[in-house]
C-alpha positions, 0 to 999 in steps of 0.5 A: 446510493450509486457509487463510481469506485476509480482508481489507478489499478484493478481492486481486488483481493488476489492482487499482488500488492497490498494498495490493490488488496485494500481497495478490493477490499473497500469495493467488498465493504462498499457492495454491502449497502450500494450499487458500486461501479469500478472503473479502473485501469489495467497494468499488467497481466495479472489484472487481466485474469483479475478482471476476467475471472472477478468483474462483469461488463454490467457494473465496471470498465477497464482502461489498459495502459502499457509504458508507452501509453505512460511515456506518452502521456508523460510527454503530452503533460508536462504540467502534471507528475508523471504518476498522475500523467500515467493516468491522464486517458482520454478513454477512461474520461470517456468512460468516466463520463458515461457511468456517471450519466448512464448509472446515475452515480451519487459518489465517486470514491477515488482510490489515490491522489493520481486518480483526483485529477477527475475531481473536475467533475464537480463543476459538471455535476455539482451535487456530486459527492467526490471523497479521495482516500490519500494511500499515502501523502505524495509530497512527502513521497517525492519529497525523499526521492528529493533528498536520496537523490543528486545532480540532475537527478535531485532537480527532476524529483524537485521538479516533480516534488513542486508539481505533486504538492501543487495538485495534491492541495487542489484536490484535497481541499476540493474534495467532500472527504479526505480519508487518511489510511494512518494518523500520521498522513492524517497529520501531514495532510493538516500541516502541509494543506491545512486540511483539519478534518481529515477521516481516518481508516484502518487499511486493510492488509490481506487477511481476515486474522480472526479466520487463521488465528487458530492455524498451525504452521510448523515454524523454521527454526531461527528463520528470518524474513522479508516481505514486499513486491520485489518489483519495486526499489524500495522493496528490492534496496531493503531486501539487499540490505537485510542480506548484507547484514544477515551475511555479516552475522556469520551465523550457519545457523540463521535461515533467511526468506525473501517473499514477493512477487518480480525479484530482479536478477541481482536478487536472485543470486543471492539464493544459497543453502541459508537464503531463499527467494520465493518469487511470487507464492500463491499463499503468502499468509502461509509462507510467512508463518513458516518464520519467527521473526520480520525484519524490514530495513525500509529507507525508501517510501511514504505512508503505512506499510501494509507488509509490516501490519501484516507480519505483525497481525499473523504473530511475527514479531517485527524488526524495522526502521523508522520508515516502517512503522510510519502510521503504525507504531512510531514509538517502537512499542510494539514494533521494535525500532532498529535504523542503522545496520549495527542497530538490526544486528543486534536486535536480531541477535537477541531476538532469534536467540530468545524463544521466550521472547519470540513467543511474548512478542508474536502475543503482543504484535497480535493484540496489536494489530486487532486492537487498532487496526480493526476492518469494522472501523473502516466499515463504520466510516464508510457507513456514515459517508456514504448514508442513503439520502432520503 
């Protein structure tokens, strides 16, 4: 089958942000039985040396895009969510038809609701098959920016929050298949748009656990730490609060480390003899090994958290708030749900002071994450999708 992979930003597996790591590695698991074509769009610099080093001209294209290009884009489509205007390019639809034509495509496996807005084509090519993988519900994303926020500020994101749900229904309930990446999107997608047959997959979050399972890596003792690209604010507001509360422990003793790419100035001056910021690191398994324990006091966000599920399959027992185990453990029984300052204080506390416990928990979390969260699910799915018509 000739499928057309698009989405918002470049698939691949030495990305910098657990979205564009899960659709490389769809990319990968698509390429074993098909003839995949990616068309995609170019953000930032790393995604130029992405594509030179990982695509060819034969089998992809690239559209580059700067904030201008945004605002632009913005400005002219007024009528649509300002992440789905972002990807309104007259060039990529150029180029969207032309691979369709020239390659024959069967599929299009679009990565993103922003990106089923070339749902379109199915009046163009009715026999199209057109599957949209939901990485998040984007109503319930721009629903909390709605909420967290006032004034002026509360009635653009309500503004914002109408025009998403308008178009993330369209689209879905246009599409052949909606593919869910956790049971609680699976859930959303059902009560907000009636949607009852959504697929779901297992994401994937950036290794292979069954490669490293046997690693050895000299652990910092009482070592805490966070994960996420710092260039974003949820990231960056949580990052924050961790370094508030660990300051208020009072503990000499407690080593802190802050991993992600873009930390902001403000976060950089929190660097001192117990806190850590990393910056970008070029092995990012390796670094979080160094730790005991993960502590994400996320507020901000919808959907799975890649960096949790991530923490938790290389053995680190996590620490995190409702948000955090969206998808993933939503009862706390792995996980350990904490949601108030007080609250991730004390479990810190108890953790960090308990090697037996660190130990029983960094088995658990393991157990966990191979059990439910297996890739080979996901490459099951794809399979019975994407079965080679006769």
């Amino acid at each position: 089958m000739n499928i057309l992979h698009i989405s918002p930003y470049v698939p691949s597996l030495h990305t910098n942000h657990a979205g564009g790591v899960c659709m490389g590695k769809q990319v990968e698991a698509l390429k074993r039985k098909h003839d995949v074509y990616v068309l995609s769009f170019i953000t930032m610099p790393l995604e130029e040396k992405i594509v030179k080093e990982e695509y060819n001209t034969d089998n992809s294209y690239f559209v580059r895009i700067s904030n201008m290009d945004r605002l632009r884009e913005g400005l002219l489509h007024l009528n649509k969510p300002l992440m789905f205007s972002a990807r309104t390019s007259k060039e990529f639809k150029q180029q969207f038809l032309k691979l369709i034509e020239e390659k024959k495509i069967d599929a299009i496996h679009c990565e993103y609701t922003a990106m089923a807005q070339y749902i379109w084509i199915k009046k163009m090519y009715p026999n199209i098959i057109f599957n949209i993988v939901e990485h998040d519900v984007t109503r319930q994303s721009f629903y909390r920016k709605s909420m967290d926020s006032k004034g002026l500020k509360q009635l653009f994101w309500k503004w914002q929050l109408n025009l998403a749900t308008k178009y993330e229904k369209e689209y879905c309930q246009k599409a052949d298949h909606v593919i869910a990446v956790n049971s609680k999107d699976q859930r959303l997608l059902h009560e907000y748009y009636g949607l009852n047959q959504v697929e779901l997959m297992n994401p994937y979050y950036g290794v292979d656990f069954d490669e490293i399972s046997d690693k050895v890596v000299n652990k910092i003792q009482k070592s805490i730490c966070f994960i996420g690209q710092m260039g974003r604010e949820e990231n960056h507001l949580a990052a924050m609060r961790l370094i508030h509360i660990v300051k208020s422990l009072n503990r000499d003793d407690i080593r802190l480390t802050i991993i992600g790419a873009h930390p902001n100035e403000e976060l950089q001056k929190e660097e001192c003899e117990n806190i850590h910021i990393t910056g970008f690191v070029e092995n990012i398994e390796d670094e979080i090994l160094k730790n005991q324990i993960a502590v994400f006091p996320l507020t901000l966000g919808a959907g799975i958290k890649l960096k949790v599920l991530l923490a938790c399959g290389l053995g680190l027992p996590v620490i995190t708030t409702d948000i955090g185990v969206e998808g993933i453990d939503e009862d706390g029984n792995t996980l350990i749900l904490a949601n108030t300052d007080d609250q991730i204080k004390n479990e810190i506390i108890e953790l960090i002071d308990d090697s037996n416990k660190i130990e029983s928990k960094s088995i658990e979390s393991k157990d966990f994450v191979k059990k439910y969260f297996s890739w080979n699910k996901t490459v099951e799915l794809f399979d019975r999708l994407y079965e080679v018509r006769k």
